[in-house]
C-alpha positions as CSV (number, residue, x, y, z in Angstrom):
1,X,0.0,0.0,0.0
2,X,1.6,3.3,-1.1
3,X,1.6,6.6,1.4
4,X,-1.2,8.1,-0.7
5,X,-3.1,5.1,-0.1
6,X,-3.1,4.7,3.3
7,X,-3.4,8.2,4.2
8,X,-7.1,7.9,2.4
9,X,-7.5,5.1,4.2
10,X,-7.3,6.4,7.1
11,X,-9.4,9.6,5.9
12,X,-12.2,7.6,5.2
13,X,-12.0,5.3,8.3
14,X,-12.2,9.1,11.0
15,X,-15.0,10.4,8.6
16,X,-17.5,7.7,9.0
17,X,-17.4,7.8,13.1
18,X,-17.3,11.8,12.3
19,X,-20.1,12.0,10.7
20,X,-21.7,9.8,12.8
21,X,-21.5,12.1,16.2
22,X,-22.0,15.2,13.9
23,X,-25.6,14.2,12.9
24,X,-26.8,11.1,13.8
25,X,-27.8,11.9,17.8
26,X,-29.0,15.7,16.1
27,X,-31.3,13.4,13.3
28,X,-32.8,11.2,15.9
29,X,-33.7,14.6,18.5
30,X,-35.6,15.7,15.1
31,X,-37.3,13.0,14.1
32,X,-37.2,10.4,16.7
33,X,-37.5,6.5,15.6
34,X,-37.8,7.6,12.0
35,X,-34.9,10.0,12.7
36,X,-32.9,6.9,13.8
37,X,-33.5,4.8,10.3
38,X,-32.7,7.9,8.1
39,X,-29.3,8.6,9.5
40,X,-28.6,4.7,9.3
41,X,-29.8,5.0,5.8
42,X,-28.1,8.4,4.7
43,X,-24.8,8.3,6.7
44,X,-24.1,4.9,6.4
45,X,-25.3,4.6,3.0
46,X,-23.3,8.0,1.7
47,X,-20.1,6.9,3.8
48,X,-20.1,3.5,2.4
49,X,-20.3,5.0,-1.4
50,X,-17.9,7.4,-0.3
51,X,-14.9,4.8,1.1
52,X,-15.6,2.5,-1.4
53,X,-16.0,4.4,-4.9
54,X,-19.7,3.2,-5.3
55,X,-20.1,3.0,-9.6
56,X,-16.6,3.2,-10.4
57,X,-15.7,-0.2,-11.7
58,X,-12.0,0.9,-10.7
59,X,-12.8,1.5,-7.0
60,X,-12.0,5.1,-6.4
61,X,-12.8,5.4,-2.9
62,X,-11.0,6.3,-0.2
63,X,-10.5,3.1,1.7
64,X,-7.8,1.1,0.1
65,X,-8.9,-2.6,0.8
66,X,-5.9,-5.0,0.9
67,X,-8.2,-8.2,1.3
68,X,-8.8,-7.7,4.5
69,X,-12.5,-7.7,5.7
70,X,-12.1,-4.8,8.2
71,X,-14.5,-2.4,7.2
72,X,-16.9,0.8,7.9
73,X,-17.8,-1.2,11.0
74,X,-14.7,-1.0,12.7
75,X,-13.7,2.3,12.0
76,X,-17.0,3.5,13.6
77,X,-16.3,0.9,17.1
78,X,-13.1,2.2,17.2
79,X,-13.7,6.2,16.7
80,X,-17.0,6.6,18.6
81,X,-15.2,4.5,21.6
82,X,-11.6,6.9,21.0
83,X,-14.0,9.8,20.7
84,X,-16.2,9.0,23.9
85,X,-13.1,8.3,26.0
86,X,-11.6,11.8,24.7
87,X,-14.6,13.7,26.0
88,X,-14.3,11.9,29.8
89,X,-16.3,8.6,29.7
90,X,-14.9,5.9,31.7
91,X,-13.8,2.4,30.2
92,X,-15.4,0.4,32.7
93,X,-16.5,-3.7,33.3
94,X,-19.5,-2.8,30.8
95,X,-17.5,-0.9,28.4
96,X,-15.1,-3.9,27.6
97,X,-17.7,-6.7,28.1
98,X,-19.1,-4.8,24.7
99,X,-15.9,-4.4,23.5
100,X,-15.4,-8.6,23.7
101,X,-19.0,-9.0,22.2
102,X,-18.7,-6.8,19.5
103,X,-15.3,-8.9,18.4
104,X,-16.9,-12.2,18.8
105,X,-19.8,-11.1,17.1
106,X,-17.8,-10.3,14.5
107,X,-16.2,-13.2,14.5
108,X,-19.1,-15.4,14.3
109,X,-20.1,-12.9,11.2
110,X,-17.0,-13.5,9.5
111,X,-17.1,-17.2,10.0
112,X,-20.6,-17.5,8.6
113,X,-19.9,-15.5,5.8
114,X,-16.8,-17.5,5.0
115,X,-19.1,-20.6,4.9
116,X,-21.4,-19.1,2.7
117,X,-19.5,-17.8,-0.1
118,X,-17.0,-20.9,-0.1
């Protein structure tokens, strides 16, 4: 991976958690529930095009992918947690028993989908 590359990488990866404290908490105040499924639909939906050069049969986006299935997921866990603990919250019992559920979750998820496209 050249410098270029990983330096969009890593672009794309602090935009999606970003974006994600910027509106989605301000989107759900507004519209409640339906708030909730809109910013899941237009943040998640925009970022993903975004990072991974939706239409262009060449790629384009920002995340360089090496093969590796870390994705949009990730990058949002690992933001939103670097970003809560930056602004004071505590990394407590609770905080890393969702930390070890979201990895074996994951996990499970990549297993399964290993299985189903062998």
């Amino acid at each position: 991976m050249a410098v270029g590359q990983a330096i969009t990488t890593l672009v794309g990866a602090a935009l999606f958690p970003f974006v994600i404290r910027l509106a989605w908490g301000k989107l759900v105040d507004e519209f409640g529930t339906f708030g909730g499924f809109m910013a899941a639909l237009f943040i998640v939906g925009v970022m993903w095009a975004l990072n991974h050069g939706f239409g262009n049969p060449n790629g384009g986006g920002l995340i360089f992918q090496t093969g590796a299935w870390v994705d949009m997921g990730t990058a949002a866990g690992v933001g939103l947690l670097v970003a809560s603990v930056m602004q004071g919250a505590k990394v407590d019992n609770h905080t890393v028993n969702n930390i070890v559920a979201a990895i074996v979750g994951g996990i499970i998820g990549g297993l399964f989908l290993a299985l189903a496209l062998v």
